[in-house]
C-alpha positions, 0 to 999 in steps of 0.5 A: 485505542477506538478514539480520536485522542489527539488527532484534530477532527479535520485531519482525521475526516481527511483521512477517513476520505483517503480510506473511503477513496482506495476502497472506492478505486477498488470496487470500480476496478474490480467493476473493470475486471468483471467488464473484461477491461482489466488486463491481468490480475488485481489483487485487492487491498479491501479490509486494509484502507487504515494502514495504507492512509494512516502511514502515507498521510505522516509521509512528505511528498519527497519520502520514498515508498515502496509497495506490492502486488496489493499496492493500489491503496498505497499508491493512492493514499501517496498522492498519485492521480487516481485516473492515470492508475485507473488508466494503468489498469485498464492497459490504456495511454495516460496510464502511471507507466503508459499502460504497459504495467498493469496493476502490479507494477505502478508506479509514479515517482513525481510523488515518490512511489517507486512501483508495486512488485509482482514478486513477493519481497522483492520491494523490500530489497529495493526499498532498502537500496533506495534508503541506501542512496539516501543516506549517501546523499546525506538528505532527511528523506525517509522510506517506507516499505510496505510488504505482508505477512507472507513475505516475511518467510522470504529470503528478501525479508531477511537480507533486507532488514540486515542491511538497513541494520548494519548500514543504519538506513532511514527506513520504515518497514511495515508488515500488514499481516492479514493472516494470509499468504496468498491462499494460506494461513501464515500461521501455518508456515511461519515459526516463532514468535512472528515477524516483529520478533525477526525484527528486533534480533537484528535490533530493529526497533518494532512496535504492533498494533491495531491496523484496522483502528485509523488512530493507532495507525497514524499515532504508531506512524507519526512516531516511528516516522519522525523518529527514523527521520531523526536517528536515521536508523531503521524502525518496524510496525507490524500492522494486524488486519484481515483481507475482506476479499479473496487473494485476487479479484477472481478468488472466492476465498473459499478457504475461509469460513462465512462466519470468519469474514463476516466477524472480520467485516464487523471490524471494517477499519472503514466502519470503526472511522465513521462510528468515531467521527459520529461519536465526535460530532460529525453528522451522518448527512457530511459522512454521506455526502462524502461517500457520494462525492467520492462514487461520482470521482470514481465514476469519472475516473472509470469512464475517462480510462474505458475512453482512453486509447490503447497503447501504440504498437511502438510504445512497446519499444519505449522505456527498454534500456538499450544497452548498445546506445548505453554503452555496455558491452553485450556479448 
């Protein structure tokens, strides 16, 4: 597709925005990780910005989204402060989830993210519980589920798909197939035509595109959005990418060729934006001073999170279900 098409120029210059603000939180976090301040592991989402702006930016701020491990583009492009995620990271106070999360378990539902998911498929599970009560309520709320490749040879997958088919749920999978399951190439361990063939035997309607090309993203999202919303039945998109980086931020991705990764950066969805809002009449001056507004935002966020206080030693003990005050029997 490689054009604007019907997409207006200001919203698609927003959207180049999104993507260039995950792609810079990442960097600033992988910043942190290489200072010591990231406690655990990140897993960056650096070559698949197009995905997570383009279907976010169709969501309202009331729809649910679910995400991964690699949730951090997500989580941003659904509206959450970029300092609190930041704080997150860096285990510190103010953080999404008090600084007692880290990076594969944000979450924020005053924007609707119901949390990244250390376990592979999982989210999938709770994604479609969420779709559930929603259809019970009666509402016109849509979700949609983020997972990649690697979780669809996962049991969740399976189950999850089934019960958003049988019960007609108002939910938006979608795969970001970047090739890998973590260290390993997907197309090694998965047989068949591939997950949007899975899809559709349970009679999910699926369409594939270009994930790093912003505008099939977003026009492929529209549609499949709307038309959840509408139908109230659940819909599939499987999204092609690749992964720039390594599985985490400590990874060499030394599986990988040079001459892969170098062809796959010559197809940066970020660099594909630019060349169509040049193209469109967008000078180089507005892209740069952009990029620039958006380094100095990340350069605050780093410094306010590296600040920030830890946690107290009592907040351990906050956010822990009780279940003698909650009333449950406990054996």
């Amino acid at each position: 597709m490689d054009d604007l098409r019907n997409l207006d120029r200001d919203r698609f210059l927003d959207l180049h925005r999104q993507m260039l603000r995950i792609r810079a939180l990442e960097e600033t976090a992988l910043r942190g990780l290489k200072d010591g301040l990231v406690l655990g592991a990140i897993h960056p989402s650096i070559g698949q910005e197009a995905i997570a702006a383009g279907v976010a930016g169709q969501l309202r701020r009331d729809d649910i989204l679910l995400s991964t491990h690699r949730g951090h583009g997500h989580t941003l492009a659904k509206g959450a402060d970029p300092e609190a995620m930041m704080r997150e990271l860096f285990g510190r106070q103010g953080g999404n989830c008090g600084g007692k999360g880290g990076s594969m378990h944000i979450a924020d539902f005053s924007v609707g993210m119901l949390g990244a998911n250390g376990v592979v498929g999982a989210n999938i599970i709770i994604a479609t519980g969420a779709a559930h009560a929603i259809s019970l309520h009666g509402d016109d709320r849509v979700v949609a589920c983020f997972f990649g490749d690697g979780a669809t040879n996962r049991g969740p997958f399976l189950e999850g798909l089934n019960w958003a088919a049988v019960f007609n749920l108002p939910v938006l999978f979608i795969c970001e197939d970047n090739g890998f399951a973590a260290t390993t190439r997907t197309e090694d361990l998965t047989a068949g035509p591939g997950p949007a063939a899975r899809a559709e035997a349970f009679g999910i309607a699926a369409e594939t595109i270009d994930g790093n090309d912003i505008t099939a993203v977003v026009e492929a999202a529209d549609r499949l959005v709307t038309q959840v919303r509408r139908d109230r039945r659940p819909a599939f998109l499987l999204a092609k990418t690749y992964r720039l980086t390594g599985h985490t931020g400590a990874d060499p991705a030394s599986y990988r060729a040079a001459e892969e990764v170098e062809r796959a950066w010559s197809n940066d969805p970020i660099a594909r934006s630019a060349a169509l809002l040049t193209a469109a009449g967008v000078t180089t001056q507005t892209l740069t001073d952009m990029s620039a507004d958006i380094a100095q935002e990340m350069e605050g966020v780093f410094q306010a999170a590296r600040a920030a206080p830890r946690p107290e030693v009592g907040d351990a003990l906050t956010d822990v279900l009780d279940a003698r005050q909650s009333g449950m029997e406990v054996a």
